[in-house]
C-alpha atoms as an extended CHARMM CRD file, in Angstrom:
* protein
*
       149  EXT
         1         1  UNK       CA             57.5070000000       52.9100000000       92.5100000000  PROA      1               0.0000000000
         2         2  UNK       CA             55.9200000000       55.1130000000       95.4370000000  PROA      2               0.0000000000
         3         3  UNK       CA             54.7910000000       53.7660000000       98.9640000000  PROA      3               0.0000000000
         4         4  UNK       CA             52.5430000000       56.2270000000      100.8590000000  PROA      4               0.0000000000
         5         5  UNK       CA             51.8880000000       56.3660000000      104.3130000000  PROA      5               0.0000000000
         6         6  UNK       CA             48.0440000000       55.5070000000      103.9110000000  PROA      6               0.0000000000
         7         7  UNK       CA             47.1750000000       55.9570000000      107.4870000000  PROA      7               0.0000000000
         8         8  UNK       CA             45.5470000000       59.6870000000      107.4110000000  PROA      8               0.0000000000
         9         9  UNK       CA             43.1350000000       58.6160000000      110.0730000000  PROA      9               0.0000000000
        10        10  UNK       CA             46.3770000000       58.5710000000      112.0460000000  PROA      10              0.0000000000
        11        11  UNK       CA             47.4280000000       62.1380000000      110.8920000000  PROA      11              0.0000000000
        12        12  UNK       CA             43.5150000000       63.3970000000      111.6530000000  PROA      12              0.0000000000
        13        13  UNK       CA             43.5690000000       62.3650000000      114.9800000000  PROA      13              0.0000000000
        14        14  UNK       CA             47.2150000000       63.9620000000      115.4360000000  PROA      14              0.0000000000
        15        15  UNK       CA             46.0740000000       67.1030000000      114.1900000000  PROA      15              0.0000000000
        16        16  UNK       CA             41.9590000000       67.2150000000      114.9900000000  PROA      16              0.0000000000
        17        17  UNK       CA             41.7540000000       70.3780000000      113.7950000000  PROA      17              0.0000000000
        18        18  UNK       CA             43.6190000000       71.2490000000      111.2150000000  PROA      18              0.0000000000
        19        19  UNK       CA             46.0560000000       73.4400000000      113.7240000000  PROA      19              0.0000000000
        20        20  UNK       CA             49.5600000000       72.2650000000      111.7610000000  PROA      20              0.0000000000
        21        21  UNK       CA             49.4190000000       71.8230000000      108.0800000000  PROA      21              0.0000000000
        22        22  UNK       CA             49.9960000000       68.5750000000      106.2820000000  PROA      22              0.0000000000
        23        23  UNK       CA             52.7110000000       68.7010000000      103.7570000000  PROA      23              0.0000000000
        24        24  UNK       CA             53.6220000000       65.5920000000      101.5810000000  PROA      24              0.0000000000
        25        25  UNK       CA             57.3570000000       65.1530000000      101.0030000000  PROA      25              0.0000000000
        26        26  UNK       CA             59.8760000000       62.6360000000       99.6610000000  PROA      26              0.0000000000
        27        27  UNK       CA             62.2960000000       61.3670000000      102.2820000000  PROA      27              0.0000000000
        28        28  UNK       CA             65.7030000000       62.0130000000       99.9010000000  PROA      28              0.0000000000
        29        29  UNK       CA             64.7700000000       65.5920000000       99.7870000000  PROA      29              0.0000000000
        30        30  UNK       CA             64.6150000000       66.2270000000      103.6510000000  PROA      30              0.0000000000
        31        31  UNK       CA             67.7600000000       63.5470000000      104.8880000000  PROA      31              0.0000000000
        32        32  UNK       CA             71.4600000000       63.9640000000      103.4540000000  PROA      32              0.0000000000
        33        33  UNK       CA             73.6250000000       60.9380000000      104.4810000000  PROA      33              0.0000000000
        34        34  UNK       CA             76.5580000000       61.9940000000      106.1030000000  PROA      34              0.0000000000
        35        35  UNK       CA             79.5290000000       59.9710000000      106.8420000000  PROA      35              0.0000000000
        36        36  UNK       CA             81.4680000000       60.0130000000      109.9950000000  PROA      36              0.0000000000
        37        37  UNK       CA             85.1480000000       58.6990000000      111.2630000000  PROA      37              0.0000000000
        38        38  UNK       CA             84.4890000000       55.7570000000      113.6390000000  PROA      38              0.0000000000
        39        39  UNK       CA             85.6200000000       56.2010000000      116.9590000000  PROA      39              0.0000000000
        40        40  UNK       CA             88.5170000000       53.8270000000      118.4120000000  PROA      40              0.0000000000
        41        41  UNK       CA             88.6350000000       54.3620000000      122.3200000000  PROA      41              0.0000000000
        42        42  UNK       CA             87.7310000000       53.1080000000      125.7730000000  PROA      42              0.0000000000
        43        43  UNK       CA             84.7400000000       51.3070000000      125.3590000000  PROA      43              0.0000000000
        44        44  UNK       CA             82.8970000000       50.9970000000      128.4820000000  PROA      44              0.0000000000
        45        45  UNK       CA             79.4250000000       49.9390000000      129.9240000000  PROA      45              0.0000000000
        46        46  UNK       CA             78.3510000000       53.3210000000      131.3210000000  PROA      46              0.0000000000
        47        47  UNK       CA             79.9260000000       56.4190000000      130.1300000000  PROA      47              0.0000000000
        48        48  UNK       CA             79.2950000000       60.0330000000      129.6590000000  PROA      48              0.0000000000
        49        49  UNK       CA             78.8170000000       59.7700000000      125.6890000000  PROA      49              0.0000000000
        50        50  UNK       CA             76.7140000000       56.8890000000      123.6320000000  PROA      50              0.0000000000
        51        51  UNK       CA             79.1280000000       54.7080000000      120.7890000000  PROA      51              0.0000000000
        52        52  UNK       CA             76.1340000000       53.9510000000      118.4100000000  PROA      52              0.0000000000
        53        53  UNK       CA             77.1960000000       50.5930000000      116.2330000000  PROA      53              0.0000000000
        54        54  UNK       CA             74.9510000000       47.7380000000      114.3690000000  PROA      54              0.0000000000
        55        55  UNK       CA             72.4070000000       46.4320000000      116.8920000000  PROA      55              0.0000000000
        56        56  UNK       CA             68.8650000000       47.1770000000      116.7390000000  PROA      56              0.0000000000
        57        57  UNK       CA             68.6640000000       47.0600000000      120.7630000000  PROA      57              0.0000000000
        58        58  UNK       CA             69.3900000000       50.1350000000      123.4890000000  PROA      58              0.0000000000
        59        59  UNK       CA             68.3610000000       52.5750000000      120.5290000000  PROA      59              0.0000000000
        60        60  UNK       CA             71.4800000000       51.4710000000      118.3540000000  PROA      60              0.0000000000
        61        61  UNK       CA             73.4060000000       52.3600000000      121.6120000000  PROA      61              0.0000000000
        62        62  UNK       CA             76.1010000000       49.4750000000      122.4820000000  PROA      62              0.0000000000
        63        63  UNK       CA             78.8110000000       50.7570000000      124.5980000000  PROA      63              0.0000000000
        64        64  UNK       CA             79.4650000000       54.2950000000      126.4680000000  PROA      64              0.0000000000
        65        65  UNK       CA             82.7000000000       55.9060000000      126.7150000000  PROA      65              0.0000000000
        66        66  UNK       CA             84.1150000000       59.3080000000      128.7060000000  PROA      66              0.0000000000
        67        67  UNK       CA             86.8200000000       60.4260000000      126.2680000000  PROA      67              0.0000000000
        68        68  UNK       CA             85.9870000000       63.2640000000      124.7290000000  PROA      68              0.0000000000
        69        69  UNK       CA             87.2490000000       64.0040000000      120.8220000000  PROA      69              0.0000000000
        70        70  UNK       CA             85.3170000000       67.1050000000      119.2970000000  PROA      70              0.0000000000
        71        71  UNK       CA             86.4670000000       65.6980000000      115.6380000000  PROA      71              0.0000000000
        72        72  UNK       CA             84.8780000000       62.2400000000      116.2430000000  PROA      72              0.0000000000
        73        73  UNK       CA             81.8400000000       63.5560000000      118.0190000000  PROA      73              0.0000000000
        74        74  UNK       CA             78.5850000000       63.4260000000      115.8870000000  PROA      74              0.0000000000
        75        75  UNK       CA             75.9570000000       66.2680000000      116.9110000000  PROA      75              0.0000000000
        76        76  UNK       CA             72.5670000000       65.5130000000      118.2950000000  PROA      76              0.0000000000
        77        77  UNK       CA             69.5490000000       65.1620000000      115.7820000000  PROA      77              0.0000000000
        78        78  UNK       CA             71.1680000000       62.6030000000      113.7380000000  PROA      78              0.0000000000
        79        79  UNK       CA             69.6240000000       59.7090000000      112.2450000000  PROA      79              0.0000000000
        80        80  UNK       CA             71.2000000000       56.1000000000      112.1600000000  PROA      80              0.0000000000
        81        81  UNK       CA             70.9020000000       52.9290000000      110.8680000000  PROA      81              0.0000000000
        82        82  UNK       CA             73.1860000000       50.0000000000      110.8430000000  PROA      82              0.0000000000
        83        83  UNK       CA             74.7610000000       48.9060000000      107.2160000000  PROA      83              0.0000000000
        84        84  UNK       CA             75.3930000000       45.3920000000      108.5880000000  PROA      84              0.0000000000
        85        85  UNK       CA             74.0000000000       43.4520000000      111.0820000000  PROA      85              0.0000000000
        86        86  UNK       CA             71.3910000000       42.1940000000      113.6220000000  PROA      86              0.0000000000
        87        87  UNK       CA             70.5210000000       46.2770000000      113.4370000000  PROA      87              0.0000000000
        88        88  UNK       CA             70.4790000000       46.9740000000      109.2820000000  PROA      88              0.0000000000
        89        89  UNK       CA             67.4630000000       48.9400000000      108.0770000000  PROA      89              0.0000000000
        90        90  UNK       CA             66.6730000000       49.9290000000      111.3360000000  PROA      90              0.0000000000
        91        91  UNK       CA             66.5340000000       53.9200000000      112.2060000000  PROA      91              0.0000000000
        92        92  UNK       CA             67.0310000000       55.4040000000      115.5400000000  PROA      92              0.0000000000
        93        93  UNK       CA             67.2400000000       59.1790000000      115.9260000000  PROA      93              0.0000000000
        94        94  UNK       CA             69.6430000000       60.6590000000      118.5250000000  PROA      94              0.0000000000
        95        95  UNK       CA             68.7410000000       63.6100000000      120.8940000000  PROA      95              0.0000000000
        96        96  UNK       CA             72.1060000000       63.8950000000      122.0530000000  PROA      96              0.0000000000
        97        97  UNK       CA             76.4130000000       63.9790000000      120.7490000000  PROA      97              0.0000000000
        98        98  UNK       CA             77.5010000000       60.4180000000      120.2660000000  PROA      98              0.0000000000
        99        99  UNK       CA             80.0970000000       58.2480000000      118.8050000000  PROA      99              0.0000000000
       100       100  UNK       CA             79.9150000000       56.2820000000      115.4570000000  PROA      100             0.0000000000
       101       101  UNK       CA             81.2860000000       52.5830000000      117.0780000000  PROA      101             0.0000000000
       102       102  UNK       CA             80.7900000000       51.1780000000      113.2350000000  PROA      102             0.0000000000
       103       103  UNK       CA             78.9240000000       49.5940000000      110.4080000000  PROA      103             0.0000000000
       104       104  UNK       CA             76.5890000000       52.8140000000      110.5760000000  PROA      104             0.0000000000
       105       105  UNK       CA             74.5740000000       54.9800000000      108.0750000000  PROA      105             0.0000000000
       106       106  UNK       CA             74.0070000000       58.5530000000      109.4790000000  PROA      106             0.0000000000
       107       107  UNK       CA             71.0220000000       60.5350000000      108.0430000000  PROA      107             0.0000000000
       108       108  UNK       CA             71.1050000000       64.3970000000      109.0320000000  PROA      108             0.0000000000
       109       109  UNK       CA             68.0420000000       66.0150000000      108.5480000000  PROA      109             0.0000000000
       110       110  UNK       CA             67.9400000000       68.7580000000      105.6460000000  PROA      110             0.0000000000
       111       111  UNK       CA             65.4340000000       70.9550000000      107.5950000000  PROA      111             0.0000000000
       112       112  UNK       CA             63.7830000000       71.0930000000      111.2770000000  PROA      112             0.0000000000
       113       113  UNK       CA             61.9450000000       68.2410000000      112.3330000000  PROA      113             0.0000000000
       114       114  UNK       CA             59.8140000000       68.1540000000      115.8030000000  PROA      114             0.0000000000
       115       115  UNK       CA             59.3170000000       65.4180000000      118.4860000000  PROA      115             0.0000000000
       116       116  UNK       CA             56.2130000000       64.2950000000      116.3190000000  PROA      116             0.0000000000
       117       117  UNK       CA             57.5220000000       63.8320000000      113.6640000000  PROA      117             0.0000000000
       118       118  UNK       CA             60.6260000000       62.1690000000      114.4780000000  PROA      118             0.0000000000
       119       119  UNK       CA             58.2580000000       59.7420000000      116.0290000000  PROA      119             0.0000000000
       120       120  UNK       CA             56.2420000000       58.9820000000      112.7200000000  PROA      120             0.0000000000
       121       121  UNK       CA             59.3180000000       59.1890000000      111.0270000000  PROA      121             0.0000000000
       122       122  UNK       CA             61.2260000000       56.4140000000      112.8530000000  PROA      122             0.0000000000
       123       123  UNK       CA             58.3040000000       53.9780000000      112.9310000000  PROA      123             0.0000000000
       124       124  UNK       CA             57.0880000000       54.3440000000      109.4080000000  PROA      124             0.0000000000
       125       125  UNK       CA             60.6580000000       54.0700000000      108.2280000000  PROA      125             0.0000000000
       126       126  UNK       CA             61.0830000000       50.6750000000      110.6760000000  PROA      126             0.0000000000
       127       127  UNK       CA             57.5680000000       48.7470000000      109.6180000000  PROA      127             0.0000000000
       128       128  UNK       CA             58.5330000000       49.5320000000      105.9870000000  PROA      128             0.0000000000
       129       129  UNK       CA             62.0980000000       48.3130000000      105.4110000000  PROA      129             0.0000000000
       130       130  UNK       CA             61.0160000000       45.2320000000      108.1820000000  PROA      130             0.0000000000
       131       131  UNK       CA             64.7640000000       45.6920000000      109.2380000000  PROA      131             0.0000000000
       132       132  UNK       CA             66.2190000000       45.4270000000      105.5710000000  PROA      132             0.0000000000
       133       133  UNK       CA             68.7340000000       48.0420000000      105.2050000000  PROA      133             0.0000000000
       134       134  UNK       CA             69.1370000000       46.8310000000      101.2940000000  PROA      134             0.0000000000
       135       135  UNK       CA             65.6060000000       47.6210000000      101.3480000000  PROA      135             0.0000000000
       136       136  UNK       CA             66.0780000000       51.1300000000      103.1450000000  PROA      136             0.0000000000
       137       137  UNK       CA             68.9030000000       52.0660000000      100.8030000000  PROA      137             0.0000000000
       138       138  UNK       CA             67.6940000000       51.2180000000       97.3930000000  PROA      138             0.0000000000
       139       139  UNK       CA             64.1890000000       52.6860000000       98.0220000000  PROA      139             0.0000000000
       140       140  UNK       CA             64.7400000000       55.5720000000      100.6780000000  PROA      140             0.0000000000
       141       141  UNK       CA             64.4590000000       58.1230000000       97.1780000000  PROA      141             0.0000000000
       142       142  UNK       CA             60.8230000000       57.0890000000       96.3980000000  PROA      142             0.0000000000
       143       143  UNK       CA             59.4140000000       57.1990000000      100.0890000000  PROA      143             0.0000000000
       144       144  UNK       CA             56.7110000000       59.8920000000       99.7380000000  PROA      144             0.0000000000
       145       145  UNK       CA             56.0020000000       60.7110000000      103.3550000000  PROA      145             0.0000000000
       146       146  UNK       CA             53.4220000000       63.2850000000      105.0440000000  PROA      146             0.0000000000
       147       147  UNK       CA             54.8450000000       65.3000000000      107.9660000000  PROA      147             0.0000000000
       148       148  UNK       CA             52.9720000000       67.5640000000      110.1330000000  PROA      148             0.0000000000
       149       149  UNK       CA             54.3830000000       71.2710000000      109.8540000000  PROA      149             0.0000000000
């Protein structure tokens, strides 16, 4: 089984004329998922660094913290989703270092993705699996997917 993102209209108007090529991929061969320790610290409500956990509110964000381990610390440019939960099936990407707070799925990008495409990437990703990570997980191999390059 493939699903397609159908909407080229959408991709026209993104790219009028023709300035970045259209390249159609499968999602499994651009994401790896990565596993990281969870982080047990002070939990706080404004912090220097995000703790990421299962809520699909605040961006997956649901408490801050100011400690500072370099092990536990996951990079920017990291994709999450929540295996259990209020949040499951829903992705968020992260632009900066944060903190895995639990009961996540992190998805690191295989190759270089820009603004725009993060963007198409998160919402076609969130209106397909309707928050179902079982439907996320089982299927994320035959998403076929057009980026703009």
């Amino acid at each position: 089984m493939k699903f397609v993102l159908k909407n080229i209209n959408l991709l026209n108007y993104l790219n009028p004329k023709n300035i970045c090529r259209i390249i159609k991929i499968k999602l499994s061969d651009v994401f790896e998922i990565v596993a990281f320790p969870s982080f047990k610290g002070n939990q706080l409500d404004k912090g220097k660094y995000e703790i990421v956990s299962a809520t699909k509110f605040n961006n997956g964000v649901s408490k801050y913290t100011n400690d500072k381990n370099e092990n536990k610390l996951i990079p920017k440019g990291i994709f999450t989703t929540a295996n259990v939960g209020a949040g499951s099936g829903y992705i968020f990407y992260h632009d900066k270092p944060f903190y895995n707070g639990g009961n996540i799925i992190c998805m690191n990008p295989k190759i270089k993705i820009n603004l725009l495409n993060t963007f198409i990437f998160t919402n076609f990703i969130n209106s397909f699996t309707d928050g179902c990570y079982a439907s996320l997980q089982s299927k994320l191999k035959d998403i076929i997917f057009y980026i703009i390059n």
